[in-house]
OpenMM code with the backbone's topology and positions (N, CA, C; nanometers):
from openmm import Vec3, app, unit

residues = "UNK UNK UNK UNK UNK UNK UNK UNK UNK UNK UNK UNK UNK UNK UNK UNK UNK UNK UNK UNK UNK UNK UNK UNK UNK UNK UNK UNK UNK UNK UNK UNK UNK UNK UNK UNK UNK UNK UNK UNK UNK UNK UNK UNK UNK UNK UNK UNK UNK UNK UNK UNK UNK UNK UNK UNK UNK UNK UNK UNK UNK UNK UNK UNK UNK UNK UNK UNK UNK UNK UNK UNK UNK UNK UNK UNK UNK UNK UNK UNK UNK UNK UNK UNK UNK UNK UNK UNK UNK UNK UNK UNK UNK UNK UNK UNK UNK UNK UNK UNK UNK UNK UNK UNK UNK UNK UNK UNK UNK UNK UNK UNK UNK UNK UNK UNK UNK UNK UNK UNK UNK UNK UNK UNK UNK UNK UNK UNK UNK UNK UNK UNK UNK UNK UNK UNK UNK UNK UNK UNK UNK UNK UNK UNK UNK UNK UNK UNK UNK UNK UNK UNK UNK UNK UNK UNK UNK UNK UNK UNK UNK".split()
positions = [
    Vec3(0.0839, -0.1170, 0.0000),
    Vec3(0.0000, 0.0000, 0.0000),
    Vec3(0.0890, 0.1240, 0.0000),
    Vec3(0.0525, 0.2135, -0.0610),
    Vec3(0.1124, 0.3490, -0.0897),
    Vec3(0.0368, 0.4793, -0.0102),
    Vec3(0.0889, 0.5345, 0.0886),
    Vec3(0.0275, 0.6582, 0.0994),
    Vec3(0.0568, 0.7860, 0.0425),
    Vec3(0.0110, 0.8657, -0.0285),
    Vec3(0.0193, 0.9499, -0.0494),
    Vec3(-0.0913, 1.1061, -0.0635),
    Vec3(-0.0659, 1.2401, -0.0783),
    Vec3(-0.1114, 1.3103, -0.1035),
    Vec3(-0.2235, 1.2882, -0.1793),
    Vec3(-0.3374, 1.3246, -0.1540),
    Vec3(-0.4436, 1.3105, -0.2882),
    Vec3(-0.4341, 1.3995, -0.3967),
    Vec3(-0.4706, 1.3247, -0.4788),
    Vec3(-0.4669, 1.4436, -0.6481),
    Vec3(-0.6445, 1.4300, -0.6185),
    Vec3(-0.6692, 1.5402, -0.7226),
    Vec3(-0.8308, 1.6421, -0.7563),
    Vec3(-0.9095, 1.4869, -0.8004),
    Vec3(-0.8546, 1.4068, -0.8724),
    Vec3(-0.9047, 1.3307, -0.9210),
    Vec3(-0.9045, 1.2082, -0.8384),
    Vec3(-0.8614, 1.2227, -0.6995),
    Vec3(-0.8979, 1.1407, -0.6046),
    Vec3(-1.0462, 1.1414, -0.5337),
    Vec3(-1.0213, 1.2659, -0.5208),
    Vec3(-1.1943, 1.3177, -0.4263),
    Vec3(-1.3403, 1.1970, -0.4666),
    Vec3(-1.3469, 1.1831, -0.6034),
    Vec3(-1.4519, 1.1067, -0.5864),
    Vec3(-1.4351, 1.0046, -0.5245),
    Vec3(-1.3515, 0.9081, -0.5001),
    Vec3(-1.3490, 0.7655, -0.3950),
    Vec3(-1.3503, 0.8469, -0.3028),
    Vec3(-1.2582, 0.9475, -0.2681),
    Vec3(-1.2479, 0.9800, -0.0764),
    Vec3(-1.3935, 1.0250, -0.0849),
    Vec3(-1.5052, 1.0702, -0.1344),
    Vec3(-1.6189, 1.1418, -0.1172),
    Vec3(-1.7292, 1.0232, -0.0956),
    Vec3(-1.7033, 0.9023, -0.1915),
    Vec3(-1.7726, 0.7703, -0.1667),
    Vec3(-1.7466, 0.6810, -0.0142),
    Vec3(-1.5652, 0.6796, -0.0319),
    Vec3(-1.5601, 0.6554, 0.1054),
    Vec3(-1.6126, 0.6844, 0.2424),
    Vec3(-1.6007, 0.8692, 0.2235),
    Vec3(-1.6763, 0.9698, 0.3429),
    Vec3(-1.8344, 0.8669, 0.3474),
    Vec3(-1.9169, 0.9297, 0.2344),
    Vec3(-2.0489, 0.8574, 0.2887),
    Vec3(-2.0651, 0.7218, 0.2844),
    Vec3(-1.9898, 0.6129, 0.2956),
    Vec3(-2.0076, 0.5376, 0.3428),
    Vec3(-2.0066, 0.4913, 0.5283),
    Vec3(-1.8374, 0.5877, 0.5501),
    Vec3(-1.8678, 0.5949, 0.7076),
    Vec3(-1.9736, 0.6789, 0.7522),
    Vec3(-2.0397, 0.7464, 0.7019),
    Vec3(-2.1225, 0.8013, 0.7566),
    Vec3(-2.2455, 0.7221, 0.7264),
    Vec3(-2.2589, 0.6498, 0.6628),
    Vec3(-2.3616, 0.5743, 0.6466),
    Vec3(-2.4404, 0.4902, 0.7528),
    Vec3(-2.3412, 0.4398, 0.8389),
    Vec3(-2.3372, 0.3333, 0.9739),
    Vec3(-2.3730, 0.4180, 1.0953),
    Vec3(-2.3576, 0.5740, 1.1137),
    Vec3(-2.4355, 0.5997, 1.2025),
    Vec3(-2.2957, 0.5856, 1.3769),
    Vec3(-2.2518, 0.5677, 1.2951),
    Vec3(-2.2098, 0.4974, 1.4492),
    Vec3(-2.0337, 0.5040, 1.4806),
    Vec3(-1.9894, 0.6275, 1.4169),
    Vec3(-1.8776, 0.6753, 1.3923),
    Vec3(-1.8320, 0.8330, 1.3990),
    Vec3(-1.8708, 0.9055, 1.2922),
    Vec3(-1.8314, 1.0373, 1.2891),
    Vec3(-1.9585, 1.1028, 1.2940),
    Vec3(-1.9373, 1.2311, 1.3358),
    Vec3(-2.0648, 1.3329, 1.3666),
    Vec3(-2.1764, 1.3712, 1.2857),
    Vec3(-2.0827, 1.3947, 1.1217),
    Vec3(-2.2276, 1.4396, 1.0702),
    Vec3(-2.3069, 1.3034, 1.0301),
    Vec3(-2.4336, 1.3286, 1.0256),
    Vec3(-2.5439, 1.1869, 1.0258),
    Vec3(-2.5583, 1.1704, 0.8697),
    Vec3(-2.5869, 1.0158, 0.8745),
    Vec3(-2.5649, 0.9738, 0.7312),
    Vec3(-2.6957, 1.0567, 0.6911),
    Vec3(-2.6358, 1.0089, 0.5510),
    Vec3(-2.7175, 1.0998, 0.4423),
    Vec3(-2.6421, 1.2192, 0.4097),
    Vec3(-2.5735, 1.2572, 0.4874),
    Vec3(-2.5441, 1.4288, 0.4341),
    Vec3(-2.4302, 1.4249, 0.4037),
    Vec3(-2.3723, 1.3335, 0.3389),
    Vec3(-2.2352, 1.3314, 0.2881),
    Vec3(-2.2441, 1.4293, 0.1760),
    Vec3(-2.3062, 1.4766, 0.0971),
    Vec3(-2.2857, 1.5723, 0.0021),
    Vec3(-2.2756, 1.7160, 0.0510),
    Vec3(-2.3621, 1.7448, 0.1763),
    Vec3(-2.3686, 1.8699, 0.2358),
    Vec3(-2.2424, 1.8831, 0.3212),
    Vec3(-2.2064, 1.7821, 0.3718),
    Vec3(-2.1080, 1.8261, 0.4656),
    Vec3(-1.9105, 1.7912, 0.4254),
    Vec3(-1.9515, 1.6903, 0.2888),
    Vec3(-1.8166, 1.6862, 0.2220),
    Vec3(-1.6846, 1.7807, 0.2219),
    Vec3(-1.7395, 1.8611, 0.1510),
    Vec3(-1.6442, 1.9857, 0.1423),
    Vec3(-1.6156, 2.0421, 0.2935),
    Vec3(-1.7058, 2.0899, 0.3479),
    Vec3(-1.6922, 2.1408, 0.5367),
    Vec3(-1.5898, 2.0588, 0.5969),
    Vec3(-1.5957, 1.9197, 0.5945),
    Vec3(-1.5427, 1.8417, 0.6669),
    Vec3(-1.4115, 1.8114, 0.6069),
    Vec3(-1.3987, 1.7564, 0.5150),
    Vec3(-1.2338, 1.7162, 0.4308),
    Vec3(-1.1634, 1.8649, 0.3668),
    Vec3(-1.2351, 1.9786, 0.3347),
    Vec3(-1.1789, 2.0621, 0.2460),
    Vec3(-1.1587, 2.1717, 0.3245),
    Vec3(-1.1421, 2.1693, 0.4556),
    Vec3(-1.1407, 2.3120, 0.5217),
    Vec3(-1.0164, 2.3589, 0.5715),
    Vec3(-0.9673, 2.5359, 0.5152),
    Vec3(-0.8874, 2.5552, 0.4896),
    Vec3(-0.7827, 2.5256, 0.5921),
    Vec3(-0.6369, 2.4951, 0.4993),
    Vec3(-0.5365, 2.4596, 0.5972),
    Vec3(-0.4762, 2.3289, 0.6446),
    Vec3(-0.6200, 2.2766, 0.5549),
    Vec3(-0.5771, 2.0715, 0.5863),
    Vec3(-0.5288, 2.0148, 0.4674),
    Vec3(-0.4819, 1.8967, 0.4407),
    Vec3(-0.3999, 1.8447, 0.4050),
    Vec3(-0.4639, 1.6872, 0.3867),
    Vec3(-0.5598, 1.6705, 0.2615),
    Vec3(-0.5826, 1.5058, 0.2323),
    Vec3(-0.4373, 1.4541, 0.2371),
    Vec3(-0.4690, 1.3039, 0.2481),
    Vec3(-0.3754, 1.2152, 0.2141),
    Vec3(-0.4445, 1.0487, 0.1584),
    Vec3(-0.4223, 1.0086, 0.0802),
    Vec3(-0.5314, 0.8566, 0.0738),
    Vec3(-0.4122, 0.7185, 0.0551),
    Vec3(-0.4851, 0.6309, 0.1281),
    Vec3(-0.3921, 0.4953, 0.0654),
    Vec3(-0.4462, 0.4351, -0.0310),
    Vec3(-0.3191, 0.3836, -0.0899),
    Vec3(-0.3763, 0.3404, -0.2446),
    Vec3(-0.3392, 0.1922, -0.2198),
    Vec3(-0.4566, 0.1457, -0.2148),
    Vec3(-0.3810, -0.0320, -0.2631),
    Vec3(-0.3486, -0.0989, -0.3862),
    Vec3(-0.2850, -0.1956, -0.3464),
    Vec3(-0.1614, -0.2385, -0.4418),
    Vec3(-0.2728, -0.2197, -0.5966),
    Vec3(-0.3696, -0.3517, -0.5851),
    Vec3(-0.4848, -0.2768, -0.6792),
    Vec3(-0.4931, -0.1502, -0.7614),
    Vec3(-0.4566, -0.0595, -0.6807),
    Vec3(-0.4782, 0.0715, -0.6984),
    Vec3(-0.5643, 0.1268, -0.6962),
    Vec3(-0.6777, 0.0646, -0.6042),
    Vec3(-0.7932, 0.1755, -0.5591),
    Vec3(-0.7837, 0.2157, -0.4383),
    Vec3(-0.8274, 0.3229, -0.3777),
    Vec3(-0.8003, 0.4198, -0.2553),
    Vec3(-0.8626, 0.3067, -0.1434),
    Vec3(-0.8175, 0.3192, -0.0627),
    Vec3(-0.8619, 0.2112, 0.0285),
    Vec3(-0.8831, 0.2752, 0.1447),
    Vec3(-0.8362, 0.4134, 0.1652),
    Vec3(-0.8531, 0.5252, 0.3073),
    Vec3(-0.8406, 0.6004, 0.2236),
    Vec3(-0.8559, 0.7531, 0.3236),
    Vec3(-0.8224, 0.8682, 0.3225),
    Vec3(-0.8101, 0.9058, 0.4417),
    Vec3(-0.7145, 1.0485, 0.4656),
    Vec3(-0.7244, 1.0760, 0.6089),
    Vec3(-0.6918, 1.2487, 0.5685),
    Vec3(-0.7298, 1.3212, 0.6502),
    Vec3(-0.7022, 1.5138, 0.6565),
    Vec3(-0.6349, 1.4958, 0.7771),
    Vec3(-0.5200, 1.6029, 0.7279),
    Vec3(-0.4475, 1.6555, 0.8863),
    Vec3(-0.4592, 1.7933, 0.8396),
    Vec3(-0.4741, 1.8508, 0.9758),
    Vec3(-0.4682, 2.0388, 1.0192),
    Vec3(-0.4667, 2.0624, 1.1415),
    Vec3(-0.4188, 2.1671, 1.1363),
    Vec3(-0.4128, 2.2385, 1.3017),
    Vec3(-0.5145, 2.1961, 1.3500),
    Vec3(-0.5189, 2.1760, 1.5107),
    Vec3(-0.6752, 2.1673, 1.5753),
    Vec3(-0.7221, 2.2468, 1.6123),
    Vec3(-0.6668, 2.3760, 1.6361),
    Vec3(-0.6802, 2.5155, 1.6650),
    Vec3(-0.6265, 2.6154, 1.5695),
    Vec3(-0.6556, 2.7485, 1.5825),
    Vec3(-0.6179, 2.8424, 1.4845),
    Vec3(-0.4727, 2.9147, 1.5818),
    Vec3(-0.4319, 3.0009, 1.5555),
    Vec3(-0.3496, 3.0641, 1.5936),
    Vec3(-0.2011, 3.0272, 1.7629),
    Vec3(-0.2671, 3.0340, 1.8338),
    Vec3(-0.1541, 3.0367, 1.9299),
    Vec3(-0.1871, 2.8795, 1.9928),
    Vec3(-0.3112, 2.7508, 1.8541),
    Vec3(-0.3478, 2.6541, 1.9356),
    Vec3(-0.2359, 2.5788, 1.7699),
    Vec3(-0.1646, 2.6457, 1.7051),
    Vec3(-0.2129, 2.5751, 1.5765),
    Vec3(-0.0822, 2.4879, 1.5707),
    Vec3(-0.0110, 2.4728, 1.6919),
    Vec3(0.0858, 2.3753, 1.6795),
    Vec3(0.0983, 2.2397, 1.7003),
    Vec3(-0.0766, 2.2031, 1.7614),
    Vec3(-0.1068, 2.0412, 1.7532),
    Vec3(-0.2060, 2.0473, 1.6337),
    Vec3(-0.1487, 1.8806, 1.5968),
    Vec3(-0.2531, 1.8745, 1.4626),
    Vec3(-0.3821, 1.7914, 1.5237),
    Vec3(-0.4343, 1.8185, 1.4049),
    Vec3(-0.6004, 1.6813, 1.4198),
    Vec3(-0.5616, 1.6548, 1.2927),
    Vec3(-0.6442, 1.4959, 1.2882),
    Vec3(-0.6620, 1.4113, 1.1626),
    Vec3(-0.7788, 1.3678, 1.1785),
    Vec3(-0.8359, 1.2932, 1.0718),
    Vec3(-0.9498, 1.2077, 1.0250),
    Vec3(-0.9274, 1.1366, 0.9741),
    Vec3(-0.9452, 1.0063, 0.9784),
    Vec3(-0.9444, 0.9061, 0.9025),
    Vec3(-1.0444, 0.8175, 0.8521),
    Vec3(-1.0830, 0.7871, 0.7279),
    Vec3(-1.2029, 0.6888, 0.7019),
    Vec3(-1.1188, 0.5829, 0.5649),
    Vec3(-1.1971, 0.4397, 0.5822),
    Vec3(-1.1344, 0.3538, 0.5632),
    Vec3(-1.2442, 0.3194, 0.4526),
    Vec3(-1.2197, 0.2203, 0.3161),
    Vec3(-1.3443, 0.1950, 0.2427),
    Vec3(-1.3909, 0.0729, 0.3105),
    Vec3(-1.5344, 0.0178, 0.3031),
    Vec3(-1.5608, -0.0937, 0.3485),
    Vec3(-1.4975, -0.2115, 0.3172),
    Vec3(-1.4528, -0.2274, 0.2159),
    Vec3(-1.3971, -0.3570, 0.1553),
    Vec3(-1.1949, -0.3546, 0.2213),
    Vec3(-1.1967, -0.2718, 0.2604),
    Vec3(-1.0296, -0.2585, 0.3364),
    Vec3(-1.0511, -0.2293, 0.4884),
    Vec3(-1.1455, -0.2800, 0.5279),
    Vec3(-1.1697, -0.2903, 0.7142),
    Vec3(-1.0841, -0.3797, 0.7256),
    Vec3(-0.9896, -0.3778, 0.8478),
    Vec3(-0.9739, -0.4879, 0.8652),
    Vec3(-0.8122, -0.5183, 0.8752),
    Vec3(-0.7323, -0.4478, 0.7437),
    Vec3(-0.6724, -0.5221, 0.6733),
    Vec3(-0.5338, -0.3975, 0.7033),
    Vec3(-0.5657, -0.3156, 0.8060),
    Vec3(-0.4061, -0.2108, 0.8708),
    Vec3(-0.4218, -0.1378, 0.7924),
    Vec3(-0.5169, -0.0646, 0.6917),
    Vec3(-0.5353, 0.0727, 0.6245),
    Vec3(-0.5137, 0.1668, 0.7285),
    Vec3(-0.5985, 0.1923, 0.8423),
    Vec3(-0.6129, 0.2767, 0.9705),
    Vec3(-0.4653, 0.2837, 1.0456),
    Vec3(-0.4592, 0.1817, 1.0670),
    Vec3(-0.3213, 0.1697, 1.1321),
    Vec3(-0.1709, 0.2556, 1.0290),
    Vec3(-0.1725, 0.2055, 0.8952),
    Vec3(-0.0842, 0.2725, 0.8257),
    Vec3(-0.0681, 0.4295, 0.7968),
    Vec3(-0.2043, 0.5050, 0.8146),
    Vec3(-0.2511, 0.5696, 0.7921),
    Vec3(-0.2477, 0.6817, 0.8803),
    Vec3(-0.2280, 0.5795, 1.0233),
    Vec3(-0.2091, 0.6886, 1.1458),
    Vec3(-0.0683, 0.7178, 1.1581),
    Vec3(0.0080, 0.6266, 1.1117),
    Vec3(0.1805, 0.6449, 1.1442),
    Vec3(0.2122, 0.7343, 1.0365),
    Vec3(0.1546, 0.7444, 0.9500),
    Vec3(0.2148, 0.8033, 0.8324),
    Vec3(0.1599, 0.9645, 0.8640),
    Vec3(0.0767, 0.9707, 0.9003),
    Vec3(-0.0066, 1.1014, 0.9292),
    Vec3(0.0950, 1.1721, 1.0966),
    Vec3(0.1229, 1.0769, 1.1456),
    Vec3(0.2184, 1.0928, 1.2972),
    Vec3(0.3717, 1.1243, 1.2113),
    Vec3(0.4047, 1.0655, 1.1031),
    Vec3(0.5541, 1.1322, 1.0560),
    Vec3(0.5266, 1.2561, 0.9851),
    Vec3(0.4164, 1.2527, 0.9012),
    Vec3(0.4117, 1.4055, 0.8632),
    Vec3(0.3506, 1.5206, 0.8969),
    Vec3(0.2915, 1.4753, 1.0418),
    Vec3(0.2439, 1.5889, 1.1138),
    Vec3(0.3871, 1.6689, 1.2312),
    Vec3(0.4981, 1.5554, 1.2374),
    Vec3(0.5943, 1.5960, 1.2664),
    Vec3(0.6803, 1.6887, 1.1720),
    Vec3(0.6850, 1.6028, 1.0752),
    Vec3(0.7932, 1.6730, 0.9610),
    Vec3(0.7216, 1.8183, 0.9492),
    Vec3(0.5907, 1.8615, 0.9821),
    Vec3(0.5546, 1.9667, 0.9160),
    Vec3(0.5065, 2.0879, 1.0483),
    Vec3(0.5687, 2.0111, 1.1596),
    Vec3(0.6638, 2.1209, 1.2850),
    Vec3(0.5623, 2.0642, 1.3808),
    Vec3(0.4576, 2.0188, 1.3764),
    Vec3(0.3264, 2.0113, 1.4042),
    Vec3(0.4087, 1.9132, 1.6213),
    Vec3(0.3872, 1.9841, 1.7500),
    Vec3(0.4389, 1.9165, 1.8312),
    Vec3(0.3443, 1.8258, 1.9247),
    Vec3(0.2527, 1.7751, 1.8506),
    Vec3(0.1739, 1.6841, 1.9191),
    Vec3(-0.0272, 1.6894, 1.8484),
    Vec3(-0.0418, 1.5771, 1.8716),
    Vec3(-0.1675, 1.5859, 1.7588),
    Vec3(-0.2877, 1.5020, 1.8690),
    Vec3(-0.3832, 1.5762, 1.8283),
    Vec3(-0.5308, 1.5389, 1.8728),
    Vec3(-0.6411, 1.5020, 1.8319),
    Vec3(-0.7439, 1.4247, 1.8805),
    Vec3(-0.8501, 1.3766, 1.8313),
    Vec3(-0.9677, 1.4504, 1.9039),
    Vec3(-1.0425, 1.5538, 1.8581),
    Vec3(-1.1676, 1.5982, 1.9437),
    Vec3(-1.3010, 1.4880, 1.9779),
    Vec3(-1.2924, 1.4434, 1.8701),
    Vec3(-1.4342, 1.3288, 1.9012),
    Vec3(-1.4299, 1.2075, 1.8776),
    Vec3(-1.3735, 1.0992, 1.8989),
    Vec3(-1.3615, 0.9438, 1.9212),
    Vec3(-1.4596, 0.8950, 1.9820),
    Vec3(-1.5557, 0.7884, 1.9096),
    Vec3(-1.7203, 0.7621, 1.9642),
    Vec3(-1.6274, 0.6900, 2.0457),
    Vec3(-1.6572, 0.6372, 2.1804),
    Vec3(-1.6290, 0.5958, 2.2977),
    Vec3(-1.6424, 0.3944, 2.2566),
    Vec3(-1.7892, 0.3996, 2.1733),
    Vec3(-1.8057, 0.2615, 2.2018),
    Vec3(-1.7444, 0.2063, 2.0096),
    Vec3(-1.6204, 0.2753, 1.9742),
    Vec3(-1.5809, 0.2694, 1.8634),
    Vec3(-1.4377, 0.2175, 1.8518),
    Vec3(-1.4781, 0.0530, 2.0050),
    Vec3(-1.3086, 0.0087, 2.0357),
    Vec3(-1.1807, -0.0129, 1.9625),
    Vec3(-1.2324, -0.0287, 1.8419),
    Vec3(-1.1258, -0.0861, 1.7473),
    Vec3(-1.0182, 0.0300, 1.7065),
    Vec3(-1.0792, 0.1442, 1.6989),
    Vec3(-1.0468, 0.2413, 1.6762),
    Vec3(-0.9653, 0.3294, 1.7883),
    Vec3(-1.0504, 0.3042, 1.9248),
    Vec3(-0.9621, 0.3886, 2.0421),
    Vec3(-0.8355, 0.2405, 2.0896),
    Vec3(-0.8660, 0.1636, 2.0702),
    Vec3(-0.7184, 0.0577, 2.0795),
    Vec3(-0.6598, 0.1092, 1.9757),
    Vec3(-0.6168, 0.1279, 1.8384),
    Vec3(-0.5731, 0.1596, 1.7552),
    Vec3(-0.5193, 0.2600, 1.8104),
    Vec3(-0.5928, 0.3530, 1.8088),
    Vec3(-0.5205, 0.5024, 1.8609),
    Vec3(-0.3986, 0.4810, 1.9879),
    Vec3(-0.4940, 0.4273, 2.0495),
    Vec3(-0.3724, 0.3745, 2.1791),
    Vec3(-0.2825, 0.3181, 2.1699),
    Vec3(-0.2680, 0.2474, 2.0963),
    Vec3(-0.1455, 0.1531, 2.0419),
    Vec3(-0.0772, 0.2705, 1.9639),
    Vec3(-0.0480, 0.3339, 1.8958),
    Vec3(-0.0043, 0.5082, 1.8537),
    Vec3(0.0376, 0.5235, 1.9306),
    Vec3(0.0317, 0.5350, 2.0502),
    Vec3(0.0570, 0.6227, 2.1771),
    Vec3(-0.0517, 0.7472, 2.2398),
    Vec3(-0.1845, 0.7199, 2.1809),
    Vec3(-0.2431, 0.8610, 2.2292),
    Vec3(-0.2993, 0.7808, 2.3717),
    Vec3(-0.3471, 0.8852, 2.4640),
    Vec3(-0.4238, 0.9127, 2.5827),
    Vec3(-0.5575, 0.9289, 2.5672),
    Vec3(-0.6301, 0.9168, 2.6401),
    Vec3(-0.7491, 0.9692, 2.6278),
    Vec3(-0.7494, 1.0520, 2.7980),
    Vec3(-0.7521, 1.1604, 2.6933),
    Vec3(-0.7514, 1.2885, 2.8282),
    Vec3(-0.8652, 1.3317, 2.8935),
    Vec3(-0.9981, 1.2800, 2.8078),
    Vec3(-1.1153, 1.4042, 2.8721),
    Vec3(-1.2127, 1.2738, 2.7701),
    Vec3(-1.3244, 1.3257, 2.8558),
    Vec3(-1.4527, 1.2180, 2.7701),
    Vec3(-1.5932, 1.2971, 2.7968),
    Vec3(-1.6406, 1.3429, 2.7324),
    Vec3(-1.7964, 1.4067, 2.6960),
    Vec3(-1.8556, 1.3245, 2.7051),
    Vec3(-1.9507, 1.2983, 2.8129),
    Vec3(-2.0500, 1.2272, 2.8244),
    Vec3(-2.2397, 1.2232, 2.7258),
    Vec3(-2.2344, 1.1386, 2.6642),
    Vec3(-2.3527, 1.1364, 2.5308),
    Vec3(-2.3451, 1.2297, 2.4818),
    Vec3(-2.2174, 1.2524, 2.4102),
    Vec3(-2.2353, 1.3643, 2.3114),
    Vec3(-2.2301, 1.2975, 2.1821),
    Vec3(-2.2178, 1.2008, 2.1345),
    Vec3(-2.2566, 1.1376, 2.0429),
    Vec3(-2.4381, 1.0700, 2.0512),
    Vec3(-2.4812, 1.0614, 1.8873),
    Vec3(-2.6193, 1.0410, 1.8933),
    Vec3(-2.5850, 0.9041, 1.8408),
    Vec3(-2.5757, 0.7689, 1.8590),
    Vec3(-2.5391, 0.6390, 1.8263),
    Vec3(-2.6309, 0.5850, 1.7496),
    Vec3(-2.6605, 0.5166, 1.6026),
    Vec3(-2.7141, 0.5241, 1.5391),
    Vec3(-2.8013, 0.3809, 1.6254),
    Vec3(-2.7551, 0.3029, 1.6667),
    Vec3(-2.8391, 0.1929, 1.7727),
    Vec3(-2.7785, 0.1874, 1.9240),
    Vec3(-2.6874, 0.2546, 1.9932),
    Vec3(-2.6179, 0.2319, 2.1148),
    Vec3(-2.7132, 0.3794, 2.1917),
    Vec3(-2.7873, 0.4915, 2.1206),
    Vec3(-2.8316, 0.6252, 2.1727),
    Vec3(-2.7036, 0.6714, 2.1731),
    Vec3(-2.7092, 0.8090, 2.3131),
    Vec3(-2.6095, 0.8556, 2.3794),
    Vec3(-2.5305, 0.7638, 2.4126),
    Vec3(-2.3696, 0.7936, 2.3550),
    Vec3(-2.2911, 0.7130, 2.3391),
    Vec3(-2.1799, 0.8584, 2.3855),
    Vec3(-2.0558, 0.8080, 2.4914),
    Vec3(-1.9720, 0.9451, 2.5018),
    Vec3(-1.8827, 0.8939, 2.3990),
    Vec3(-1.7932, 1.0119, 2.3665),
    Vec3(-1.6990, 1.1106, 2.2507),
    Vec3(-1.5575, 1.1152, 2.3800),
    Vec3(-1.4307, 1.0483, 2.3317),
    Vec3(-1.3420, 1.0459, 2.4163),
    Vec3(-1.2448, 1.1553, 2.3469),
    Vec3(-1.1460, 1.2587, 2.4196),
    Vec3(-1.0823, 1.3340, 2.3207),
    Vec3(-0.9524, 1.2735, 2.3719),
    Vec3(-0.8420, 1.2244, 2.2866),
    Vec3(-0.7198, 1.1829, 2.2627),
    Vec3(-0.6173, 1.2563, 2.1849),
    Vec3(-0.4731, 1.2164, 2.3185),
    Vec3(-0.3577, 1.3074, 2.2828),
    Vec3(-0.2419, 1.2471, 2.2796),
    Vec3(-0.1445, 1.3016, 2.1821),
    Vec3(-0.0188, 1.2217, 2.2159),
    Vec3(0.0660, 1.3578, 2.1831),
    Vec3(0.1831, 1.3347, 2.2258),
    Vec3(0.2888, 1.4427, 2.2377),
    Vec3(0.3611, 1.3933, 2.0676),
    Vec3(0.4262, 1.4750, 1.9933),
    Vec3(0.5279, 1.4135, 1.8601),
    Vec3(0.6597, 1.3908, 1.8604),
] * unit.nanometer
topology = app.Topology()
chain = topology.addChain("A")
for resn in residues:
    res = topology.addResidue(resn, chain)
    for name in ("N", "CA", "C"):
        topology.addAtom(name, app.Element.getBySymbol(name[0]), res)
């Protein structure tokens, strides 16, 4: 698998990919269905930085955005996103995806990176992270709307770079 920068002519898989995780309800914030409304808001907002893995195949198998998590005197930790296609669950897309996003959030001065909203009951994912090295510093209680779990808490995770 190859990570790299996305080209223009990537967006449509990362945009298929997007609404698919959003499809399940039971992951990232905005609620399925609105992958067209909230596409651009969410992956294209200024200052971030796609990246997608390409499998050997050569179809995108992730994508992930890194950017500051804050603006100005916050903008020296990054945030990322990551979404995986359904047919590459499973298979260390996420995992590759986070190390690679952890070397170039370094290379690009960035001294420690954060996650604001990690669904709580989304283990695979907060082991993953943990295995990274992040923390989970702080946890919002049902601030997630769980597409079958309800109020579900949102853990926020940190690691130093």
């Amino acid at each position: 698998m190859q990570i790299r920068a996305a080209y223009e002519a990537d967006m449509p898989a990362v945009r298929a990919i997007y609404a698919a995780a959003l499809a399940g309800g039971d992951a990232l914030a905005p609620a399925p269905g609105t992958a067209d409304a909230t596409f651009e808001a969410y992956w294209r907002t200024a200052g971030s930085r796609t990246f997608v893995a390409v499998a050997v195949e050569g179809e995108i198998a992730g994508a992930y955005l890194l950017r500051p998590n804050a603006l100005g005197l916050g903008d020296h930790v990054a945030n990322a996103g990551y979404i995986v296609a359904p047919a590459f669950r499973g298979r260390g897309v996420a995992a590759a995806m986070c190390a690679h996003s952890l070397e170039t959030a370094r290379a690009a001065g960035f001294r420690a990176m954060q996650f604001n909203y990690v669904v709580a009951s989304n283990e695979v994912a907060v082991r993953l992270w943990q295995r990274h090295g992040f923390a989970i510093v702080g946890r919002v209680p049902g601030a997630f709307r769980h597409a079958s779990l309800g109020p579900t808490d949102v853990l926020i995770m940190h690691r130093f770079l």
